[in-house]
C-alpha positions as MATLAB code, in Angstrom:
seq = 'XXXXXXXXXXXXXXXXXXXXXXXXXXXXXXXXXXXXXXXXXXXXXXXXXXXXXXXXXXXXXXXXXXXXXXXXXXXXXXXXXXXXXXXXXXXXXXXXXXXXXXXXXXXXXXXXXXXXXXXXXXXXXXXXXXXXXXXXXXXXXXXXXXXXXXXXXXXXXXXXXXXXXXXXXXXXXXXXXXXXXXXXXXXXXXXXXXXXXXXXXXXXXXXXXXXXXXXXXXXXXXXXXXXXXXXXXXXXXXXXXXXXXXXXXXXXXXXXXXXXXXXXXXXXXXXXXXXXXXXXXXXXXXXXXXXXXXXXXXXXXXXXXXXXXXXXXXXXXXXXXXXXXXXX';
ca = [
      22.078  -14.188  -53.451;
      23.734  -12.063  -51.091;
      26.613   -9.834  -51.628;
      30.000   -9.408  -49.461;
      28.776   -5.964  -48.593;
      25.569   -7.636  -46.372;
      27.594  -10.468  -45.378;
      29.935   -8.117  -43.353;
      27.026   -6.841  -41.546;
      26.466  -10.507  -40.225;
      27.607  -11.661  -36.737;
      30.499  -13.510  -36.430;
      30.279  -17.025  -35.998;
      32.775  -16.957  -32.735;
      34.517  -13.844  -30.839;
      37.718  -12.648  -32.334;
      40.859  -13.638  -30.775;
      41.754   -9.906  -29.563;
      44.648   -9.104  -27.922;
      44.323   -6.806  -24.670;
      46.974   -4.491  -24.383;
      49.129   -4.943  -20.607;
      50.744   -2.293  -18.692;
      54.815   -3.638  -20.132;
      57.603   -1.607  -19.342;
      57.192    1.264  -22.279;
      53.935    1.524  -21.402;
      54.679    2.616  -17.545;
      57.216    4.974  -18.961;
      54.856    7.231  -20.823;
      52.810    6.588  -18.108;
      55.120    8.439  -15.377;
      56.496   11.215  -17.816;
      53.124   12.030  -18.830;
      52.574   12.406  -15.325;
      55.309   14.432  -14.317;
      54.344   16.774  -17.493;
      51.163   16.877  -15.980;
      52.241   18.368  -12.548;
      54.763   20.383  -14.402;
      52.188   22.575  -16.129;
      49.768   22.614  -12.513;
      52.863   24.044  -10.706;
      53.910   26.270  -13.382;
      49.737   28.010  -13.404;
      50.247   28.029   -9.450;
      52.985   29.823   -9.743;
      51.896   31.950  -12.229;
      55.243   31.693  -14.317;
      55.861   31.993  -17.889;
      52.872   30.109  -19.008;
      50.192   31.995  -17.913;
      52.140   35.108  -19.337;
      51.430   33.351  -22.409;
      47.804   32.183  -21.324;
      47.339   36.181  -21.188;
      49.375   37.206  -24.704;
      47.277   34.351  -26.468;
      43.747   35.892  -24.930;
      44.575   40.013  -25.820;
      45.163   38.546  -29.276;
      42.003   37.396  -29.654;
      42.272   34.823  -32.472;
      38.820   34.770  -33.199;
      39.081   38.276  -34.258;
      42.150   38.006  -36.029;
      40.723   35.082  -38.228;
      37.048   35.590  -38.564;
      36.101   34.041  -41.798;
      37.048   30.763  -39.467;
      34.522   31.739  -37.040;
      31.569   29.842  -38.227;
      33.181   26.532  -39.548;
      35.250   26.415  -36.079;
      32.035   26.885  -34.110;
      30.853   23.180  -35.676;
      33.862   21.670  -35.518;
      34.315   22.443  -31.815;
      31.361   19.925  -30.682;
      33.730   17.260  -31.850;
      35.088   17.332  -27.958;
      31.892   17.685  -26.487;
      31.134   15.209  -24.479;
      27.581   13.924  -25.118;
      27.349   13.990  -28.669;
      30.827   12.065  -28.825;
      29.938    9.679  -26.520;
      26.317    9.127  -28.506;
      28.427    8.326  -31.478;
      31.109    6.164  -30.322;
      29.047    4.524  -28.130;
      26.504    3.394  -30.759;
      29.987    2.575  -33.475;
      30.715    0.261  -30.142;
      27.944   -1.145  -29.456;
      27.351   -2.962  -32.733;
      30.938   -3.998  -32.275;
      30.100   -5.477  -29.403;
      27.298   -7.085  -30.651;
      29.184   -8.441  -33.617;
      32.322   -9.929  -31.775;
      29.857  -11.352  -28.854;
      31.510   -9.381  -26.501;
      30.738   -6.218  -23.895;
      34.481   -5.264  -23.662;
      34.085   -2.461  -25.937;
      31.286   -1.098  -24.682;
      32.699   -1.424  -20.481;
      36.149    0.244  -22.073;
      34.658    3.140  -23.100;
      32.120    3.012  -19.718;
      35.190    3.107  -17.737;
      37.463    5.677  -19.549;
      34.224    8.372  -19.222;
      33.922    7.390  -15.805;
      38.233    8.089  -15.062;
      37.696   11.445  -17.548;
      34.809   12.518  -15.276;
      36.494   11.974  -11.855;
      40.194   13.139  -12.786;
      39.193   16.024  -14.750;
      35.927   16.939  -13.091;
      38.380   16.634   -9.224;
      41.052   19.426  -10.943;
      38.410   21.363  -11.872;
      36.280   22.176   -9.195;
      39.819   21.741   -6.657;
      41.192   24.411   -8.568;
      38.640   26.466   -9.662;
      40.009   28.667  -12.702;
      38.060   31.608  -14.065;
      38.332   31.164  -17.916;
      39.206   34.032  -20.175;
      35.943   35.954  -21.318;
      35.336   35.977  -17.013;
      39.387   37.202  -15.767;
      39.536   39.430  -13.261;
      42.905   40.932  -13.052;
      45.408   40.866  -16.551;
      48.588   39.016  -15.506;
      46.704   36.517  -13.025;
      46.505   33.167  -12.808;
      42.853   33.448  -11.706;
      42.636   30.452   -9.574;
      40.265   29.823   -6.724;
      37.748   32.097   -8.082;
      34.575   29.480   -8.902;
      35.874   28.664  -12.049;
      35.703   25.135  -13.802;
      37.520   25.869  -16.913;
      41.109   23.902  -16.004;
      42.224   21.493  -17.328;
      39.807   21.997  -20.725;
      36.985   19.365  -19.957;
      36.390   19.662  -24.402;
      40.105   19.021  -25.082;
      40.499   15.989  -22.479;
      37.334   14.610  -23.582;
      38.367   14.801  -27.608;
      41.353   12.580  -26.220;
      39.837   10.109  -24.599;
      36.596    9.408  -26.512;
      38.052    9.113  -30.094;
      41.223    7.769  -28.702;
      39.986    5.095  -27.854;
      39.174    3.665  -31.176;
      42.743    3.115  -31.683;
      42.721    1.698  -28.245;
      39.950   -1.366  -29.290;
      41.643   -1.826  -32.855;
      41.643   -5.133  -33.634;
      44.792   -4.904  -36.431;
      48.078   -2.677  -36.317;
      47.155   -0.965  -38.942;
      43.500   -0.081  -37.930;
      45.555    1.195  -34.939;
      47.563    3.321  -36.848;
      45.337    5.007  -38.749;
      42.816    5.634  -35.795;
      45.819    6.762  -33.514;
      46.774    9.561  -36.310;
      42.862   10.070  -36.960;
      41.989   10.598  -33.148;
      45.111   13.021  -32.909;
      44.360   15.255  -35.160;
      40.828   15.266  -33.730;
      41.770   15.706  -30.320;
      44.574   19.090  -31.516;
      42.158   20.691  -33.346;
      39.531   20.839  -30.739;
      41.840   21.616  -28.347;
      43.367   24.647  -30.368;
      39.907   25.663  -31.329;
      38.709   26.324  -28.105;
      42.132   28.718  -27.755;
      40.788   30.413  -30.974;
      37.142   31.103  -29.778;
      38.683   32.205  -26.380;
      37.098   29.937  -23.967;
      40.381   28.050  -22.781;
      43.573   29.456  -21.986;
      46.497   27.725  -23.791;
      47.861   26.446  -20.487;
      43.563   24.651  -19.728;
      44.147   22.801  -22.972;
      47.770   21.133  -22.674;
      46.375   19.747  -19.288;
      43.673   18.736  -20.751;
      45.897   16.892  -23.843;
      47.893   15.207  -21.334;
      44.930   14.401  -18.711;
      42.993   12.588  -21.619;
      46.744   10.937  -22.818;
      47.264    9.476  -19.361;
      44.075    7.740  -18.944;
      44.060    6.130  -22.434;
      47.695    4.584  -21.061;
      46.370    4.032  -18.116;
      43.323    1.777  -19.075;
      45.551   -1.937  -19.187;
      45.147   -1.384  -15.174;
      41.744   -1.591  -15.008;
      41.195   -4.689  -17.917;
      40.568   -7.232  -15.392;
      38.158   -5.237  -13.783;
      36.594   -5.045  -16.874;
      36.696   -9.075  -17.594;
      35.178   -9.244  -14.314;
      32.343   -7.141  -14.681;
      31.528   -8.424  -18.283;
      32.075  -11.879  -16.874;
      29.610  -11.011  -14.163;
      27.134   -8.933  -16.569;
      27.453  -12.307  -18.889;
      26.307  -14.686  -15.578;
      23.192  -12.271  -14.721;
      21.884  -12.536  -18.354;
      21.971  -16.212  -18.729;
      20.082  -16.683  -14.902;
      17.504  -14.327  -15.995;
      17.094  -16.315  -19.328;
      16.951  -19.599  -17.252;
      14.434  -17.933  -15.057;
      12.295  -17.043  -17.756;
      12.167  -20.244  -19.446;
      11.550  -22.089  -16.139;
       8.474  -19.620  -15.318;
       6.965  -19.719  -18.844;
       7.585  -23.363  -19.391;
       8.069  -24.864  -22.738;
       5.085  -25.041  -25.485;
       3.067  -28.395  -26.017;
       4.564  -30.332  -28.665;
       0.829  -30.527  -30.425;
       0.511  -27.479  -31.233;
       0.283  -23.924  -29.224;
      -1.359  -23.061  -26.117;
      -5.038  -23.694  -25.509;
      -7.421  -20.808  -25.891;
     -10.334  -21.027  -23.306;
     -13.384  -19.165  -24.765;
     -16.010  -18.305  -22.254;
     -19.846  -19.518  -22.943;
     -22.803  -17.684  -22.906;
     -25.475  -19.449  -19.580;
     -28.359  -19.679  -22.032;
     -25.738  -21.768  -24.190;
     -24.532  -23.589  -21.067;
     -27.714  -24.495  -20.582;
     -28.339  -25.957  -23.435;
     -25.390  -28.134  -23.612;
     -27.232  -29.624  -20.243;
     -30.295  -30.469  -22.062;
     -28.801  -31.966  -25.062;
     -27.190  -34.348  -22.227;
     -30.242  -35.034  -20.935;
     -33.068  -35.323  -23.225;
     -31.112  -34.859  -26.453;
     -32.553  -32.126  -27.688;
     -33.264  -28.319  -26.659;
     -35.858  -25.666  -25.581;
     -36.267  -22.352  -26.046;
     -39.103  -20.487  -25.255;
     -43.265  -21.683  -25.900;
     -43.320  -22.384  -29.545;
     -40.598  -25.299  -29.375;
     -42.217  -27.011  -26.061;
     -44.922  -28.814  -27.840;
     -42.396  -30.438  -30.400;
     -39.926  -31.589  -27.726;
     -43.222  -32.949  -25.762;
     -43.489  -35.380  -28.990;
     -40.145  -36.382  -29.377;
     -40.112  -37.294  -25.818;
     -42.911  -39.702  -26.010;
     -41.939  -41.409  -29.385;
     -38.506  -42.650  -27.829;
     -38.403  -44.393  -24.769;
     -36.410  -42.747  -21.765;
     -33.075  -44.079  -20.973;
     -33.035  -45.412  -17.455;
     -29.716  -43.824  -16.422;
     -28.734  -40.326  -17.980;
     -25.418  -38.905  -16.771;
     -26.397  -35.838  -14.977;
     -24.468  -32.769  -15.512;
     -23.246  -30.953  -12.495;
     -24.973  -27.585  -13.479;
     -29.011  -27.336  -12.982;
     -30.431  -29.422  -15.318;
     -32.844  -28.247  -17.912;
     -36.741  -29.508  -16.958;
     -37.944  -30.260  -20.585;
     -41.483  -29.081  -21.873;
     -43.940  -30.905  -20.633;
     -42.752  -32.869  -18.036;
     -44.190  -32.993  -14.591;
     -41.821  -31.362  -12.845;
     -42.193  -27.774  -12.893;
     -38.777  -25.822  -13.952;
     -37.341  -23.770  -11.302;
     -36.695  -20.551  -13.737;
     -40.338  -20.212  -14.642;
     -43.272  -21.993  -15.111;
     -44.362  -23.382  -18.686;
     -47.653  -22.604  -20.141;
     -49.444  -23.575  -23.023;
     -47.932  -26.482  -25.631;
];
């Protein structure tokens, strides 16, 4: 008898009823004041105004001196914003979602947030070209345009996006809740630990914070492009299965399909002769018997003749066309 603990692992019977979130009128809000944050901190690094003082305090610090016994723990928790181990994990969590609710959303949502994080972020980046802190140049600059690819903080944005959206495919308010405080604290910590080892300045990893924020409020846009594409994934599957089925055809209802076995000649051959004369030959010593068996039983006036070469029997007139027969 099964317990409720393997009857949760079972599929469920029909999808859930989830609700997609819409872009309302709170939602387009945060939207634009995230954005204008966003363009606040790019013009304040152009400018190279009081934040990239900062950016420069922070770095002569050098947390990761100040705070060594930190050092080792930090340097594991860090790959918590990477980008391919996170997306191995919450891409295989999703996927037997997705196979449990009968549904690819899950799976195309987090397809589609990687794909906004790697264009948005990845554009910035190389556009902008920030040295990070271990490479600066000159104390007091902004170092931009020098090669870099260190802002906005790929780790930080990345920590956003990839456990924020967990809250983001809750199914329940308070799944959403706890995920949403869960994936915060996530996403802060690797954003301030890349500040502490000193490969971020301060100013790479509140872009990155708010780049990751404002494609998580951003996905609602893209949803129907995402019911499409499922819908469309969906259609492909089901022609190839009716493909398939046509091509293979369905099983005979006695029993599986035939297995054709290959004969031997000499055993063809033989066949033909029991057809014929009723009875085989092989070789001199059996010629003499068959002989007698022959003349004891009259010879049917019509034998069905087989379409191979017949068989001459032993003794008969008729010489064989193999070999001749001697003796008997």
């Amino acid at each position: 008898m099964r317990t409720d603990i393997f009857a949760r692992l079972d599929r469920e019977p029909e999808p859930p009823k989830i609700e997609i979130p819409r872009m309302s009128r709170t939602r387009v809000t945060l939207f634009g004041g995230t954005l204008a944050f966003y363009l606040a901190i790019v013009i304040a690094v152009l400018a190279s105004s009081w934040l990239v003082t900062l950016d420069w305090k922070i770095m002569l610090f050098r947390p990761y001196q100040q705070w060594q016994q930190l050092h080792a723990f930090l340097d594991y928790f860090v790959v918590l914003g990477q980008r391919g181990p996170t997306a191995v994990m919450i891409a295989a969590w999703l996927g037997w979602r997705s196979w449990r609710q009968h549904t690819l959303r899950p799976l195309l949502v987090l397809g589609a947030s990687l794909l906004l994080l790697n264009v948005t972020v990845g554009a910035v980046k190389l556009g902008l070209g920030r040295l990070g802190p271990h490479y600066a140049t000159q104390i007091g600059s902004a170092e931009l345009f020098a090669g870099g690819d260190i802002f906005p903080s790929g780790h930080t944005a990345n920590a956003v996006v990839t456990w924020g959206i967990l809250a983001y495919l809750a199914t329940t308010p308070r799944a959403r809740r706890y995920l949403s405080i869960g994936s915060s604290v996530v996403a802060l910590g690797v954003g301030a630990t890349t500040v502490y080892l000193g490969t971020h300045w301060l100013s790479d990893v509140l872009l990155g914070w708010v780049a990751g924020l404002l494609i998580l409020l951003a996905l609602p846009w893209f949803e129907p492009t995402i019911a499409r594409t499922e819908t469309a994934v969906l259609a492909v599957r089901a022609r190839w299965r009716e493909r398939r089925g046509t091509v293979s055809g369905p099983a005979p209802a006695d029993g599986p399909w035939p297995v054709i076995v290959p004969q031997l000649p000499a055993q063809e051959d033989e066949d033909a002769g029991r057809s014929t004369v009723g009875t085989a030959h092989s070789g001199r010593g059996t010629a003499g018997r068959n002989t007698t068996a022959q003349l004891t039983q009259p010879r049917p006036h019509a034998t069905a003749r087989s379409e191979r070469t017949p068989t001459t029997p032993a003794g008969s007139r008729r010489p064989p066309r193999s070999r001749p027969v001697t003796g008997g």
